[in-house]
ZATIZA-852932 format. One record per residue (C-alpha): residue in three letters; z, x, y. Coordinates in steps of 0.1 Angstrom, whole numbers, plus 2048, in hexadecimal, padded with zeros to 3 digits. Layout:
N
ALAZXY ...
This chain:
786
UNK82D93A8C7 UNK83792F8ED UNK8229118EE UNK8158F58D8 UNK7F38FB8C8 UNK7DD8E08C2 UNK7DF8D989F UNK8058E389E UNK8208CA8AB UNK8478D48B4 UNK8518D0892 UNK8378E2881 UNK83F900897 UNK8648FA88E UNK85A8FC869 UNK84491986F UNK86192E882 UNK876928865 UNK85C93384C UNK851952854 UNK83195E842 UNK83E984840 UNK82E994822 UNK820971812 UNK7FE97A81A UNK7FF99E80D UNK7ED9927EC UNK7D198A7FF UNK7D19AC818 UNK7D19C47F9 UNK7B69AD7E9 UNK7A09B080A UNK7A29D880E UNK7989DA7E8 UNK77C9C57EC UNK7719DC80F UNK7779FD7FC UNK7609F07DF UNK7459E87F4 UNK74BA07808 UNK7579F782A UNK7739FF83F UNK7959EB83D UNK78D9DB860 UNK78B9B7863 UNK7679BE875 UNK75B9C784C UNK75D9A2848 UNK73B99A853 UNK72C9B283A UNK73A9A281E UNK72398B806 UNK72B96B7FB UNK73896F7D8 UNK7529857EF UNK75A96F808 UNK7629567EC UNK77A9697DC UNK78B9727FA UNK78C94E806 UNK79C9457E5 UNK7B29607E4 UNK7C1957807 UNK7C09367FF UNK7D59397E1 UNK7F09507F2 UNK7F593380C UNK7FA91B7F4 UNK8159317E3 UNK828936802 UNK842917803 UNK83B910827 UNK81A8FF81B UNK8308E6808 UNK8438E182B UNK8278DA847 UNK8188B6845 UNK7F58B0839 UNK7D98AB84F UNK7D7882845 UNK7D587D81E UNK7E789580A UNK811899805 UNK80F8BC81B UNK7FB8D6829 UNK7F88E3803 UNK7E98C67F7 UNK7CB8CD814 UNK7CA8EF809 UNK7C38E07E6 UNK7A68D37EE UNK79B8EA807 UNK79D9067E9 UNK7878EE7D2 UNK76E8EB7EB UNK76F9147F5 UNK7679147CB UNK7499087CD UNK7239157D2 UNK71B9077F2 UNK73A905807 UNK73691282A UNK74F932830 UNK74992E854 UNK763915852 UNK783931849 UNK77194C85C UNK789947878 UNK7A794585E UNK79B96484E UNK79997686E UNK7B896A87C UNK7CB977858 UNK7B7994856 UNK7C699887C UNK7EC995875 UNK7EC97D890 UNK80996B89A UNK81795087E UNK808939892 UNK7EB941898 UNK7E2940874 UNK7EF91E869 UNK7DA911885 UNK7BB91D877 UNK7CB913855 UNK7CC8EA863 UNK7A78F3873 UNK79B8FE853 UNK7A68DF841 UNK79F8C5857 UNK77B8CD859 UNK7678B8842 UNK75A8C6829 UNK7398BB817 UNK7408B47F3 UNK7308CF7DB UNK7178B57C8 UNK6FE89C7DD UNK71287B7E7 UNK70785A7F2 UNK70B859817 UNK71587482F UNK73085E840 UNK757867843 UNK768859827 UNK78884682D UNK7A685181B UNK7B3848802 UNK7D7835804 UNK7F18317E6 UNK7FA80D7E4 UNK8178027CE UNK7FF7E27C4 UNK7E67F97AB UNK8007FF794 UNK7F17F0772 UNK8027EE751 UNK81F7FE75F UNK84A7FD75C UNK84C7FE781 UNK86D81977E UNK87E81C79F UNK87A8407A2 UNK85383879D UNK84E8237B8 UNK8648307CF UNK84C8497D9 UNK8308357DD UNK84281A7EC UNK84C836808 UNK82783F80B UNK81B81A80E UNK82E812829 UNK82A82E83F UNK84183085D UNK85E814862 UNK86480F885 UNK88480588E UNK8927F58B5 UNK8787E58BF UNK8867D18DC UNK8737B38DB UNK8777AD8B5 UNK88F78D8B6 UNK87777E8D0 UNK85C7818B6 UNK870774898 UNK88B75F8A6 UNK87B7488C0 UNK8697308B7 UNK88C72089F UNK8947028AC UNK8B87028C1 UNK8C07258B3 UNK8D17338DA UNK8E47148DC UNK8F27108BD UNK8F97348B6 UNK9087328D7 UNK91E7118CD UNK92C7248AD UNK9337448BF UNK9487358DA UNK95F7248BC UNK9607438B0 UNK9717568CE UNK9867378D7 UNK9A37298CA UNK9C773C8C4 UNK9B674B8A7 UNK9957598AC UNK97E761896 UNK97077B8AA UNK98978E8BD UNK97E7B68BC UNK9677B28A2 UNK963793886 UNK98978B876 UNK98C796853 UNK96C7AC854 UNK9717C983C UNK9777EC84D UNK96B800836 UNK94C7ED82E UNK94D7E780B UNK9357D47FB UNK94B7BF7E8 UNK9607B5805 UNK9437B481B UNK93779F804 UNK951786803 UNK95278182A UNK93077E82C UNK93275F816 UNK94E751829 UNK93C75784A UNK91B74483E UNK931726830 UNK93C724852 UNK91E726864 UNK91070D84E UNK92A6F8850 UNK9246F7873 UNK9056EF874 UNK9006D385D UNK9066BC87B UNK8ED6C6894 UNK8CF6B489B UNK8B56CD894 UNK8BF6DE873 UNK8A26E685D UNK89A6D583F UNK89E6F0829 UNK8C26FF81E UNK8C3721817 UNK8E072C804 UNK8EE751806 UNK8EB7697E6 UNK9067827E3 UNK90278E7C3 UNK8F97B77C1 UNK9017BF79B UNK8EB7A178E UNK8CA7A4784 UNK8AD78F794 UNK89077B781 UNK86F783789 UNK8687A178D UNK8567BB77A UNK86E7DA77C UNK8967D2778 UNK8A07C979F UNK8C17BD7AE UNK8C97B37D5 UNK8E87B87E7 UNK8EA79C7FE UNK8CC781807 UNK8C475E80E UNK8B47477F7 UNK8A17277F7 UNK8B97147DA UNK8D26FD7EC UNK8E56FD7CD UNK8E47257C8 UNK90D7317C3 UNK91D74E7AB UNK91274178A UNK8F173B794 UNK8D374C787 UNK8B675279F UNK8947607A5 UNK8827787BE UNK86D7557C6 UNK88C7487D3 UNK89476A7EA UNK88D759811 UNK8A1778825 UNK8AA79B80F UNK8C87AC81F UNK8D67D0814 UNK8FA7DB81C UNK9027FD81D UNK929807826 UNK91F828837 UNK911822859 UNK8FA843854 UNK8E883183A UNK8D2820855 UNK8B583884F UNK89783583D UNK8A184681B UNK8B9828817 UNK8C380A822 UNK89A80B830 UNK88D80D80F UNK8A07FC7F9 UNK89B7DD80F UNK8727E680C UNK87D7E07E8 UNK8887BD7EB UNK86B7B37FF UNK8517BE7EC UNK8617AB7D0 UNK8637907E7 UNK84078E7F2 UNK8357957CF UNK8487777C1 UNK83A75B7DD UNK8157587E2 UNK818748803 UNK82E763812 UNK81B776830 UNK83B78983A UNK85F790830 UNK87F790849 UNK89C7A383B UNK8BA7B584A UNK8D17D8840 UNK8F17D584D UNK9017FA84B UNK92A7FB851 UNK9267DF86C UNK9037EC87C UNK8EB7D3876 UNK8C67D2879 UNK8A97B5871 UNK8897BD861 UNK8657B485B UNK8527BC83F UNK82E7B4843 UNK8087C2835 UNK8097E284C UNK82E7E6844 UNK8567E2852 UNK8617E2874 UNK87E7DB882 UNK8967CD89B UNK8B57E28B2 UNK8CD7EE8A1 UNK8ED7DA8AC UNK9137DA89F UNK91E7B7892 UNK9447BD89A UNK9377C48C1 UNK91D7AC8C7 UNK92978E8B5 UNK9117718C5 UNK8F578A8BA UNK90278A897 UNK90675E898 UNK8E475E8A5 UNK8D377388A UNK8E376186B UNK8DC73F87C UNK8BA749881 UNK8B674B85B UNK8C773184C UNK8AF71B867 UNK88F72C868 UNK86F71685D UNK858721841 UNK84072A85C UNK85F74086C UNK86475084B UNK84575E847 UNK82E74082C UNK80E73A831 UNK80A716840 UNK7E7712839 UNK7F470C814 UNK7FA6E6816 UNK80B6D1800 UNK8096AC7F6 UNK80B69B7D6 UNK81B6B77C6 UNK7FC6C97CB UNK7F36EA7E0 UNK7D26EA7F0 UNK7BF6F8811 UNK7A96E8824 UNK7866FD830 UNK76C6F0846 UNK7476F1830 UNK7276E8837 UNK72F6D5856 UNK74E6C1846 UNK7736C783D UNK7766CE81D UNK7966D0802 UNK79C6E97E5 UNK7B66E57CF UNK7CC7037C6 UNK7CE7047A1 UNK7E9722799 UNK7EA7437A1 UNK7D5760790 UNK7E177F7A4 UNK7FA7877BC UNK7FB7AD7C7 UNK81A7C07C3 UNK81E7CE7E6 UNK8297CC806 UNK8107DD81E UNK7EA7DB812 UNK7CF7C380C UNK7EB7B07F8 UNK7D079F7E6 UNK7DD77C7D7 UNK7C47687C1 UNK7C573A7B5 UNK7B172B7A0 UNK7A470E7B3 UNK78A6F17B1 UNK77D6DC7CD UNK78E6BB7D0 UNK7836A37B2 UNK76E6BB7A4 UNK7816CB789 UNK7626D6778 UNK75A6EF793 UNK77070E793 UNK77B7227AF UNK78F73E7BB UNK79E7427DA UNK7A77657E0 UNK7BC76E802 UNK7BD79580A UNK7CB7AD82B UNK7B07BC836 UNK7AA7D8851 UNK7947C886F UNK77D7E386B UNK7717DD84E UNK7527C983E UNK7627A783A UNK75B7A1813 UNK75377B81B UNK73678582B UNK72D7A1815 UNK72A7877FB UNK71776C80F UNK6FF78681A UNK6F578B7F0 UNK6F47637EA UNK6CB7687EB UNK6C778D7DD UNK6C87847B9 UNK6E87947B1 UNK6F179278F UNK71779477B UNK72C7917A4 UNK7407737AB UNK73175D7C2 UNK7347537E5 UNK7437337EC UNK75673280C UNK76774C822 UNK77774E844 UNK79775E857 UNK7B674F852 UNK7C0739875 UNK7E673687A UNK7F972D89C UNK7D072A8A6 UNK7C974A8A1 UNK7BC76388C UNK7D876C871 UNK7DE791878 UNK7F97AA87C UNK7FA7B589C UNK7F67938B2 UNK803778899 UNK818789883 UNK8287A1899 UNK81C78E8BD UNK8117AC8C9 UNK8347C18C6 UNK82C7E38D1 UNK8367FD8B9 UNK8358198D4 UNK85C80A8E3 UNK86680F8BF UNK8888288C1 UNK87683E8A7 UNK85083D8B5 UNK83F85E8B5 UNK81D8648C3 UNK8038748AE UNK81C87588C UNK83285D877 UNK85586087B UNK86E853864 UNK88A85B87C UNK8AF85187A UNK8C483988E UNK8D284E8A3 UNK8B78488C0 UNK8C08228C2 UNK8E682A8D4 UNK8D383F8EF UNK8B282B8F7 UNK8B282591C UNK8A980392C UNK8C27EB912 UNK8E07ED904 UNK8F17D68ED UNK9117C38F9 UNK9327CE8F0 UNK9517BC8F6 UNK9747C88FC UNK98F7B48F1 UNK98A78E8F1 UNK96B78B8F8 UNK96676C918 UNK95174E911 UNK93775C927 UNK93077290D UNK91F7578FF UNK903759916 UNK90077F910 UNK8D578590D UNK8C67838F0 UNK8A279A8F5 UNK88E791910 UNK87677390A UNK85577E8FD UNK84077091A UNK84F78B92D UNK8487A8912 UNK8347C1920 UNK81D7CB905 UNK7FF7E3907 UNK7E27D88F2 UNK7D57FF8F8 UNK7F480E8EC UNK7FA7F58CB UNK7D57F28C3 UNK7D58188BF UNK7F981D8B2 UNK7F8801899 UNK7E07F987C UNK7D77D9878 UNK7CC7BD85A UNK7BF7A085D UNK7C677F843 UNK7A477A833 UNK79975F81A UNK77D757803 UNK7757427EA UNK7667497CC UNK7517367B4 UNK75674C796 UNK77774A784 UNK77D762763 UNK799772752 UNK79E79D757 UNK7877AF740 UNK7A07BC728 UNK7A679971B UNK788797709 UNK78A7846E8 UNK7797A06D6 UNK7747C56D7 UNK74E7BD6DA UNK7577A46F5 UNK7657BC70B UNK7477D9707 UNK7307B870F UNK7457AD72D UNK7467D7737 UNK71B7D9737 UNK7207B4747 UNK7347C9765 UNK71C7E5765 UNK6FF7CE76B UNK7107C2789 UNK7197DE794 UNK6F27EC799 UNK6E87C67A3 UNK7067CB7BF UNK6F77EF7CA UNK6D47E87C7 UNK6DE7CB7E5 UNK6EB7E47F6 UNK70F7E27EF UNK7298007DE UNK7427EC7CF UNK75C80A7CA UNK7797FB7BD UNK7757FB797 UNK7937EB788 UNK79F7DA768 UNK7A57BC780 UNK7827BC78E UNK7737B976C UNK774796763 UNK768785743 UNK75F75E73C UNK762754719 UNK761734722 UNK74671E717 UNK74F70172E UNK75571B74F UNK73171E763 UNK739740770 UNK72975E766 UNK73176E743 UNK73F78C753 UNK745797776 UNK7507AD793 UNK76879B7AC UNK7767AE7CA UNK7657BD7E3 UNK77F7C77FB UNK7737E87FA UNK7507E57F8 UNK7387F2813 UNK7167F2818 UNK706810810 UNK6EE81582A UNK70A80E846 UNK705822867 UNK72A82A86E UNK74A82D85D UNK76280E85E UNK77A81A86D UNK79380C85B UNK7B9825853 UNK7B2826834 UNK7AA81780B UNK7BF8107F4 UNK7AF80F7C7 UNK7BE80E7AB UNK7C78357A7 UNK7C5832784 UNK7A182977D UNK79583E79F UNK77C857796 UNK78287A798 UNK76E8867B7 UNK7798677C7 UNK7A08777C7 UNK7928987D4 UNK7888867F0 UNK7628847EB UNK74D86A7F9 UNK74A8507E6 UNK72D8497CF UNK7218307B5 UNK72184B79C UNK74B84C7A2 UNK74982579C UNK73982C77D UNK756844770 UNK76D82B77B UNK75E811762 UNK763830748 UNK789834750 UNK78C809750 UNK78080D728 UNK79782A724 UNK7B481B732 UNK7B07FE720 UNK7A980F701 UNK7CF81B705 UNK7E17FD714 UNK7D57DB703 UNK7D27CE6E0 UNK7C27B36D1 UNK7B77966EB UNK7CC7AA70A UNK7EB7B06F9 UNK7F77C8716 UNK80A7E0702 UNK81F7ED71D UNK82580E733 UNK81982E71C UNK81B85672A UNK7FC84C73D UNK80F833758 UNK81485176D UNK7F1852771 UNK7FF83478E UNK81684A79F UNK809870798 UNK7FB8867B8 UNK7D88867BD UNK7D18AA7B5 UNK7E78A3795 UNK7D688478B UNK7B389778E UNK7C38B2775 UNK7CA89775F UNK7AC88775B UNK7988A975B UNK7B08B473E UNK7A789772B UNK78289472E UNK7778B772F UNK77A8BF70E UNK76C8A76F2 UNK7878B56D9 UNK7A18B16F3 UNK79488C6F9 UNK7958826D9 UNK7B388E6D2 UNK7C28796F0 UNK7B18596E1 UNK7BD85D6BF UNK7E185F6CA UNK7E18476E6 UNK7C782C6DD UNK7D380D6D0 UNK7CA8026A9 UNK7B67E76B8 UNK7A27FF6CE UNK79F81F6B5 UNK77B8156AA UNK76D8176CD UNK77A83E6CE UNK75684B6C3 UNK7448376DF UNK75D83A6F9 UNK7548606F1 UNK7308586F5 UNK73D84A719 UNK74F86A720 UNK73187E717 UNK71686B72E UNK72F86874A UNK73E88A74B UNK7238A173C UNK7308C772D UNK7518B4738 UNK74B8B2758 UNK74889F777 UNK726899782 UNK7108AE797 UNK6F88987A6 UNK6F08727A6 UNK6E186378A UNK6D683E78B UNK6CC840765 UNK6F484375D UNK6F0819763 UNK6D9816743 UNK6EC83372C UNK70A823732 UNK6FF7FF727 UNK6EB80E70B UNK70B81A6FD UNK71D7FD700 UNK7037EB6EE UNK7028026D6 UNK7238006CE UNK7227DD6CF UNK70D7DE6B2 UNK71C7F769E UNK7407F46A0 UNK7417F167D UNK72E80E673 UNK73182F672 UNK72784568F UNK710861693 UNK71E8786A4 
């Protein structure tokens, strides 16, 4: 193993050198010369090619399964999707299960075993063998690549929202943080008005006098770092800051107020969540004072060990407080927020493709650096914080403005509907609206993240208007989001083009979660240091370089970087989610409602493939023009008959409704957004009571967190065995929902029949499905025929 192969990095050959294979595979040796002497071939890997099918199986599965058991498997990244190389080696072994898999695919990794080659050697083949795609085993709707599939700490419905259950998701949905990028405060800092000369103007009070406060570090700062007493100066620092500032001529409007209280609880949030340190938007905010994650303008984390700086952390538990952040304030695009570890401090961005974040730089060395950072947020705009300014305000109302049929046009934001609970992802938020003096007319306004690459849902939906689609919200109005006068995107507004490739921790061709330690030895910039008194030309010391001179290449971010762009549309349907219905009989109406659509969406030549409690609306409402029952969302939708894949990094559902073959990886067909609609009624069936009552988290909320391959075990458990199933729905139904146990069964039986998965596609499953529901409808009351 002298040189890199090509599906092996460094560190994989690191991991491999450590992990030899030895006698692992011996299982798998014995099982091959058995299979040789009973067909009466010699032990030579040449007998290979006389073997039959049904052998080669067995031996493909056998090696499989002796790789998985080896602990290296758990070790070695995945290909793209899964947690590891074993979770690829999953689903390579369910496809090598099947009738018509190809076994031309592991020929090479059967020789190359069979061989004893080198360690190597064989793990190449291994990451060859399961990175080739592999065509499901049952007839799918298209032939294209299907994008993966991402975890997204938004899709967690009905759930508690426990730390340790989202910490693991959380890691997964934001990928890699990159840390020291050089041109960050140019990014975030410059455009706040007077910032360099006032922070300058403090800072030299600070190092003058016959007392300074800054003389070999801040005076009074804590040595040891502990959060109380960090705490306490902190507070004094920011009184004097904003003391000083209350008399210049350009202080901002708004007063931000710090919030140093870690042991107290704040409001608004869905799991129990406190903050160390932050800044918050009530002038009035002090110790006795209770406040909310709406208030949160800048999260800070302290940590008093300087090795805490790593993404395990003070990284993460800052992700934390921003998603809470962005989940508590509709308007909020992005999040700044800062760690400060023993005295090493660093700034952060959290936006919809995830945290970045500035040099790492010690407070008690580079003082004016320190001044300018904290002045920075106690001045920034609301623009400069990160809200969307295309959200006006006047007469206590919110509203946008749009540009329709040749004229400007205002809608009138109502209140909000949904707000996802994430940081990078679509991010979907959702108002009910109405056009100005026209109350009778309801909209909704619905702003998502999406990928570039993707079919823009606006136009998806304006391309239907004359097809006769039935039971899908209508198109009213759509465009992309213009901010700064410019598309509203990541990579050029957000982030102006920062180039993640100068981050201290940037890795081509792999993530890497790196720690700190690259920032002291990055060549090209230092930060300033100061021994003794520090001189008043200190004062001057450089701030980053401007960002008109930022040298950014749009080759290296545009591949490095995944991008989203701020969509809108409007809406003229507006309804309440499915499981509200007034009535048992309601909901199996609004269900068959859904379906409809559903076939009325496809037969226009759009797969809607993100069935979902929340994309199941119901209108009770006699006075409400919109449809009965609905589908809303079509973020993921494509068109069925498209030529080429997106493109797009990946897709983000609701895990817990996804269909089964759609978590092995399997492209995606209607007939898995018909099993999805099985799982909405079974989910339901568990979690609501009379008129939505959400009865909270039950033993099925891991179904939000669980593996894939776990997840599919789980729902195969409980549908393949009608005993088994009803079992499960006796226990775990709620008394409003037991009645509907012998039709859900009738569900089960159509959707999954002899308990399982099915084989090929059936458009009739559209009518069986209804029928029941009808049926059911009808007979709630009576007894069933089973």
């Amino acid at each position: 193993m002298d040189q890199l192969r090509l599906n092996i990095t460094e560190d994989n050959l690191n991991i491999i050198e450590d992990n030899p294979i030895d006698t692992g595979l011996d299982s798998f040796h014995v099982s091959f010369a058995s299979t040789c002497q009973s067909r009466g071939l010699s032990c030579s890997p040449g007998s290979l090619g006389h073997l039959g099918h049904n052998d080669l199986q067995d031996l493909t599965l056998d090696l499989l399964a002796a790789l998985q058991g080896l602990r290296i498997s758990r070790l070695l990244p995945s290909t793209g999707r899964g947690k590891n190389l074993l979770s690829d080696l999953t689903r390579l072994n369910s496809a090598a299960n099947s009738d018509n898999f190809d076994f031309d695919r592991v020929r090479p990794l059967l020789d190359v075993t069979l061989a004893k080659s080198a360690d190597g050697d064989i793990w190449e083949q291994v990451y060859i063998a399961v990175t080739e795609s592999t065509p499901p085993p049952r007839p799918v709707a298209s032939s294209l690549q299907q994008t993966p599939w991402l975890r997204n700490t938004s899709s967690f419905p009905n759930s508690s929202e426990y730390r340790k259950h989202v910490d693991d998701v959380l890691k997964e949905e934001l990928g890699p943080m990159y840390i020291g990028l050089p041109h960050f405060y140019d990014t975030f800092f410059d455009d706040v008005a007077d910032l360099k000369t006032a922070s300058e103007a403090f800072f030299e009070q600070c190092i003058g006098g016959t007392d300074p406060f800054f003389e070999d570090g801040w005076r009074g700062w804590p040595p040891d770092a502990r959060q109380d007493d960090v705490l306490t100066w902190f507070t004094g620092f920011c009184e004097e800051l904003a003391a000083f500032a209350e008399g210049r001529e350009n202080r901002p409007m708004r007063q931000p107020r710090l919030l140093a209280k870690p042991n107290e609880l704040i409001d608004g949030s869905v799991g129990k969540r406190k903050m160390d340190i932050g800044f918050v938007s009530n002038p009035r905010a002090g110790k006795d004072t209770r406040c909310q994650w709406s208030q949160i303008l800048v999260p800070g984390e302290l940590k008093s060990n300087p090795a805490a700086d790593k993404p395990s952390e003070a990284w993460l538990d800052l992700g934390r407080y921003a998603r809470e952040v962005l989940a508590a304030q509709d308007t909020r695009r992005f999040v700044l927020g800062f760690t400060i570890c023993g005295s090493l401090m660093r700034v952060w961005a959290f936006d919809r493709v995830g945290g970045i974040a500035s040099e790492q730089f010690d407070i008690n060395k580079d003082g004016h650096r320190f001044v300018f950072t904290i002045l920075g947020f106690l001045w920034m705009s609301d623009r400069e914080l990160g809200f969307d300014p295309t959200i006006l305000t006047a007469n206590k109302e919110r509203f946008i403005e749009i540009k329709r049929n040749g004229s400007t046009e205002r809608v009138i934001i109502d209140g909000v509907m949904l707000r996802a609970r994430c940081i990078a992802g679509r991010a979907t938020t959702c108002w009910r609206a109405h056009p100005d003096g026209r109350e009778d007319i309801p909209l909704v306004i619905k702003d998502s993240w999406q990928y570039p690459e993707r079919d823009e849902e606006g136009e998806l939906l304006r391309d239907i208007v004359d097809k006769s689609v039935v039971n899908v919200a209508r198109y009213y109005y759509h465009e992309t989001v213009q901010i700064r006068n410019m598309d509203d995107d990541i990579r050029n507004n957000i982030r102006r083009g920062l180039d993640i490739t100068t981050a201290t921790n940037y890795r081509p061709g792999r993530p890497i979660l790196s720690n700190v330690a690259a920032d002291t030895v990055r060549t090209g910039r230092t930060n300033a240091s100061i021994n003794r008194k520090r001189p008043s030309s200190q004062t001057d010391a450089e701030l980053p370089p401007s960002k008109r001179s930022c040298s950014v290449s749009p080759t290296k971010a545009i591949s490095a970087l995944p991008n989203r762009v701020h969509r809108r549309v409007i809406l003229r349907d507006y309804g309440e989610p499915i499981y509200t219905a007034s009535s048992r009989s309601a909901l199996l109406a609004a269900l068959e409602g859904c379906i409809e659509g559903h076939e009325s969406l496809r037969k226009a030549g759009i797969l809607h493939r993100d069935i979902s409690i929340n994309n199941l609306l119901i209108n009770e409402d006699s006075d409400n023009p919109s449809w009965p029952s609905f589908l809303i969302d079509l973020d993921l939708a494509i068109r069925e008959q498209r030529d080429v894949a997106s493109g797009a990094k990946g897709k983000t559902g609701t895990r817990a409704f996804m269909a089964i073959g759609t978590l092995l990886g399997e492209q995606h067909s209607f007939m898995h957004d018909l099993e999805s609609f099985f799982w909405v009624l079974f989910w339901i069936c568990i979690h609501y009571d009379t008129k939505g009552r959400d009865m909270g988290p039950t033993e099925f909320d891991s179904w939000n967190y669980e593996s894939d391959n776990k997840l599919v075990r789980s729902k195969v458990g409980t549908i393949g065995d009608e005993s088994i199933f009803l079992k499960i729905a006796t226990e775990n139904y709620t008394p409003y929902y037991q009645p509907l146990i012998p039709w859900v069964n009738r569900l089960r039986r159509k959707v999954f029949p002899n308990g399982e998965t099915w084989k090929r596609p059936e458009p009739e499953l559209y009518s069986s499905m209804k029928e029941i529901l009808r049926d059911a409808r009808k007979n709630l009351e009576m007894p069933v025929d089973e």
